[in-house]
MIZA-369290 format. One record per residue (C-alpha): x, y, z. Coordinates in steps of 0.5 Angstrom, whole numbers, plus 2048, in hexadecimal, padded with zeros to 3 digits. Last residue first. Example, Ala and Ser with C-alpha at 12.3 -4.5 7.8 and 13.67 -1.06 7.14 Angstrom:
2
81B7FE80E 8197F7810 
//
This chain:
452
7B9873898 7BA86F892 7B987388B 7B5872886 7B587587E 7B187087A 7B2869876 7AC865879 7AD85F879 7A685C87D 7A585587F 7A0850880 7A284B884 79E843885 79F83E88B 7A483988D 7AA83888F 7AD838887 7A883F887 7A383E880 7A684487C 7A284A879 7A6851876 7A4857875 7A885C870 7AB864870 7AA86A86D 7A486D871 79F86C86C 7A386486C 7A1863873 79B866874 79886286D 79A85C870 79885C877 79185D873 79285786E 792854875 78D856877 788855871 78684D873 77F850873 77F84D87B 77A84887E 77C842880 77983D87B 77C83F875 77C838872 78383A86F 78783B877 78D83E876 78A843872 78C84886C 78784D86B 78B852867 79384E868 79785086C 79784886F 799845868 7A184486A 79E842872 79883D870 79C83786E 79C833874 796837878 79983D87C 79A83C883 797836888 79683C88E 79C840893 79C847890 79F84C88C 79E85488A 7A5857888 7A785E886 7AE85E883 7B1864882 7B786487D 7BF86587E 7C085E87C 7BB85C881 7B8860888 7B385E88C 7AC85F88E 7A785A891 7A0858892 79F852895 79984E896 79884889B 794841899 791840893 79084388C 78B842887 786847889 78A84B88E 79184B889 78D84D885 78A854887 79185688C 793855883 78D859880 78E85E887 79685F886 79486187E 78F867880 793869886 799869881 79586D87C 792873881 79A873883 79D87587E 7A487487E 7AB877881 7AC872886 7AD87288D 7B186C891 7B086B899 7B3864899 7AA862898 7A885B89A 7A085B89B 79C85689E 79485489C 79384D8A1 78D84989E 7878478A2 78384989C 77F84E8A1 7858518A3 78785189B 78185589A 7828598A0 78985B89E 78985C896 788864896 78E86489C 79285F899 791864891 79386A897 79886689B 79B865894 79C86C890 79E86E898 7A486A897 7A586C890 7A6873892 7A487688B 7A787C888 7A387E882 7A287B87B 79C87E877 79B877872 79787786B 79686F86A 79A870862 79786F85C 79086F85A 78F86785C 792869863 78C86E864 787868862 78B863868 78886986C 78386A86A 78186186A 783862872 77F867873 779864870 77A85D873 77B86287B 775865879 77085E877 77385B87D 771861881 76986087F 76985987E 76B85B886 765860886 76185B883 76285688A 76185C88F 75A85E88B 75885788C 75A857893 75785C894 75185A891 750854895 75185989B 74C85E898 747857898 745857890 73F85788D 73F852887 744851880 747858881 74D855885 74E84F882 74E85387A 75385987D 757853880 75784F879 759855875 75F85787A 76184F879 760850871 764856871 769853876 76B84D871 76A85186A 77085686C 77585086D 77284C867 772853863 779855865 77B84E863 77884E85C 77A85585B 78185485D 78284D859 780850853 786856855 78B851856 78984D84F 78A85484C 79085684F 79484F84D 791850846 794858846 79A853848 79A84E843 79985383D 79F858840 7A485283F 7A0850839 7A2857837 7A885783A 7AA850835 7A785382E 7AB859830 7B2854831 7AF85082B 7B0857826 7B7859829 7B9852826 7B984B829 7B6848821 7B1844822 7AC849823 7A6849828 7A0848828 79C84E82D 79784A832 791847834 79184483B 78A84883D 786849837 78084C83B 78485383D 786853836 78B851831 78985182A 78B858827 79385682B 79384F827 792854820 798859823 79C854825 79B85281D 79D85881B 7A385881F 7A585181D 7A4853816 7A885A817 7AF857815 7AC85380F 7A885980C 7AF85E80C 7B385980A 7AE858803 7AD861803 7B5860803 7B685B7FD 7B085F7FA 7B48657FC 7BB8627FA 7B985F7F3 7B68667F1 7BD8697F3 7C08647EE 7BB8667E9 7BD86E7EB 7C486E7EA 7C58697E4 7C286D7E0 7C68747E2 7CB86F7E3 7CC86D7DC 7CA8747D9 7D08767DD 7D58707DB 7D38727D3 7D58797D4 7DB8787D8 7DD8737D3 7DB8797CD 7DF87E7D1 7E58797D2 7E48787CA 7E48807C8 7EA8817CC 7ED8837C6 7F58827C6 7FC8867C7 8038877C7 80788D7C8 80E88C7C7 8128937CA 8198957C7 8208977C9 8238917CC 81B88C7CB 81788F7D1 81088C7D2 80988E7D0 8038897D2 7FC88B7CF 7F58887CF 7EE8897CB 7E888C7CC 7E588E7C5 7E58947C1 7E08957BC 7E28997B4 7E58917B3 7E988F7AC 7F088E7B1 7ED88D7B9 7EB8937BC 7EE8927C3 7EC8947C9 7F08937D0 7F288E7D5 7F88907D8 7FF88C7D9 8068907DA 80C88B7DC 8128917DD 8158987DD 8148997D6 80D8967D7 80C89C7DB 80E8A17D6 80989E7D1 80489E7D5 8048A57D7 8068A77CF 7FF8A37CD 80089B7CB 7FD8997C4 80089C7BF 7FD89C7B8 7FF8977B4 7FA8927B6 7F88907AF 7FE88B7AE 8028897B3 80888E7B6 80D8907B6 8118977B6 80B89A7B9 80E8A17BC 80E8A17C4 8148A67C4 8188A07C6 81589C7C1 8108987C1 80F8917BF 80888F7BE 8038897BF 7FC8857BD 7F887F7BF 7F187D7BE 7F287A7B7 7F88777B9 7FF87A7B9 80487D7B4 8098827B7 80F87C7B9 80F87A7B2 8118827AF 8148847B6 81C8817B4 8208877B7 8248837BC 8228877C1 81B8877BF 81A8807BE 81D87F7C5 8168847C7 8118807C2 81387A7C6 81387C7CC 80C8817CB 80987A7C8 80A8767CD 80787C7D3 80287D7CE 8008757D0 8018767D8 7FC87B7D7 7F68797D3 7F78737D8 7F78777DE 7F187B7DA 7EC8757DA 7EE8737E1 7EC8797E4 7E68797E0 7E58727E3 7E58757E9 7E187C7E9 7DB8767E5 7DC8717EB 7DC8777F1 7D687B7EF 7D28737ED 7D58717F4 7D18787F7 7CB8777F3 7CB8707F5 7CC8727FD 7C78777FD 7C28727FA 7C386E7FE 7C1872804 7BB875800 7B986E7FF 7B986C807 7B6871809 7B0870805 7B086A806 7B086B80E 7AB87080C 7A786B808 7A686680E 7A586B813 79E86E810 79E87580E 79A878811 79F87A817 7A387D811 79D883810 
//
């Protein structure tokens, strides 16, 4: 039932009930205080009184000393509690033995009730009896003007309660409305935004409260889902180039082919040309999967002890006649260090770097292992220009190249592919043009190794 009730009334809800706990309790705490007071001062004036009246009784001269106001009265008892004095029409006693008998023994005051002269109701009234020699004075007065006080100071508080607790929840439901405009009005902006609206964000309050900090992180969330968004436009759009490209030179061979009667070697050679359209189209798609995979989470890995050595003499081994056609030098430089890794994945992203570095590279490749900072390090260099000026902090990118026209090959995923090995196995890539010359790509790896 609450969760109907919008936030802005069960704050001032809240907000009411607690104010009113706290003026019933101020109200309880004023009317028991000033009743107090009342009768500390009712107290202090039968405490007069009974001095006086107490001398006058041992001088023997109680006739002025007995008459008192409208609402006073006292008596003289005598030791066996007989009235030997007293104000006129309160001749009958007005302590019980009990209570006579204590105030022999000292100061006695109790509130009881009292007829006064003429009167078949009693009333509330306030006694103090005191020894004087063989006697007991008790005086006496009506406490029907603390009552009509207290009667007066309740009404009050009961018509001053609720209008001041009307007042503080329209004060609250005001304060309420003011704390929760800068969230109503996020909350409008927040209705506008969408993928089209790019660069909207959520107003901010001016006051650097818990309410700015929220607005801040979901603008912070903002600009990364909008971040997100512009990187998998730009995906499709590169994938879609990328595929487009072999797709069209597929489709033009089939065309050139079954245009007119064909020679087997002319249709060989047709064949073997869209078989290689064929193979660009699977290495894309493969690579695009598992870019997919490390969008879903984490690249899955089945690490198992991998020689390091035999991990490169198998990526040279693959790589060997192409490089020998290239006039290229492919070496391998392994101190004999085994991982614990997967080794599908590692081959996978040695051959996107042994790729590289003989489409833009030049001169010898190396593939080496070493050990830094208590991780394995898996390199790919060689002896060419290096990476253009400004390309190594982008160089992870999806289909980020080096050279922009696109004129030698490649979908510019490799790297993103080193990338996505690297970090599946917990560890990071790393790119750098070489102070002598050439360029490095470099694998951290933060798994188990061992030296032998």
């Amino acid at each position: 039932m609450s969760a109907r009730i919008p936030l802005r009334l069960r704050l001032t809800l809240v907000f009411s009930l607690a104010m009113a706990a706290v003026l019933a309790a101020v109200g309880a705490f004023l009317y028991a205080r000033v009743g107090d007071s009342l009768l500390e001062q009712v107290d202090e004036s039968l405490a007069v009184r009974a001095g006086a009246l107490a001398v006058s009784a041992r001088e023997g001269t109680t006739e002025s000393a007995l008459a008192g106001g409208d609402d006073e009265f006292a008596q003289v008892l005598g030791p066996g509690g007989r009235v030997e004095a007293a104000t006129p029409g309160y001749g009958g006693p007005l302590l019980s033995a009990d209570e006579l008998a204590d105030a022999r023994a000292g100061e006695l005051r109790v509130s009881a009730k009292v007829a006064p002269p003429g009167e078949d109701e009693a009333e509330p009234a306030r006694l103090l009896a005191v020894p004087a020699g063989g006697s007991t004075v008790v005086v006496g007065a009506s406490l029907e003007d603390r009552a009509d006080a207290l009667s007066g100071l309740l009404a009050q508080l009961l018509v001053g309660g609720p209008l001041a607790l009307a007042l503080a929840a329209a004060a609250g439901h005001v304060l309420a409305g003011a704390a929760l405009r800068p969230v109503d009005a996020m909350r409008r902006r927040a209705g506008e935004i969408s993928a089209e609206t790019s660069g909207e964000r959520l107003p901010l309050p001016a006051a650097r409260d818990e309410i700015h900090r929220l607005g801040t992180t979901l603008n912070a969330m903002l600009d990364r889902l909008e971040a997100g968004l512009v990187r998998e436009r730009r995906f499709v759009a590169d994938a879609s180039h990328e595929l487009r490209t072999p797709l069209a030179s597929l489709r033009a061979e089939l065309e050139l082919a079954l245009r007119r009667p064909r020679t087997p070697r002319e249709l060989t050679a047709a064949l073997r040309s869209a078989a290689e359209e064929v193979d660009r189209l699977l290495l894309l798609a493969e690579d695009l999967l598992v870019l997919a995979a490390t969008e879903d989470g984490d690249l899955p890995v089945h690490r198992a002890p991998v020689d390091a050595r035999e991990l490169f003499e198998g990526v040279a081994d693959r790589f060997a006649a192409r490089a020998q056609a290239a006039g290229r030098e492919l070496g391998v430089c392994s101190a004999g260090f085994v991982l614990h890794a997967d080794r599908v994945r590692l081959e996978q992203a040695l051959w996107n770097l042994v790729d590289n570095a003989l489409r833009h590279g030049a001169g010898r490749i190396v593939l080496g292992a070493s050990a830094a900072d208590g991780r394995t390090v898996l390199s790919v260099r060689d002896e060419g220009p290096g990476f253009p000026p400004g390309f190594e902090g982008r160089a992870f990118e999806r289909f980020s190249r080096g050279d922009e026209a696109r004129s030698s090959g490649g979908a510019g995923l490799g790297l993103a592919i080193v990338d996505a090995v690297a970090r599946a196995h917990g560890g990071e890539a790393r790119a750098r043009t070489r102070p002598e010359g050439g360029a490095e790509v470099a694998l951290f790896l933060p798994s188990r190794l061992s030296l032998r």
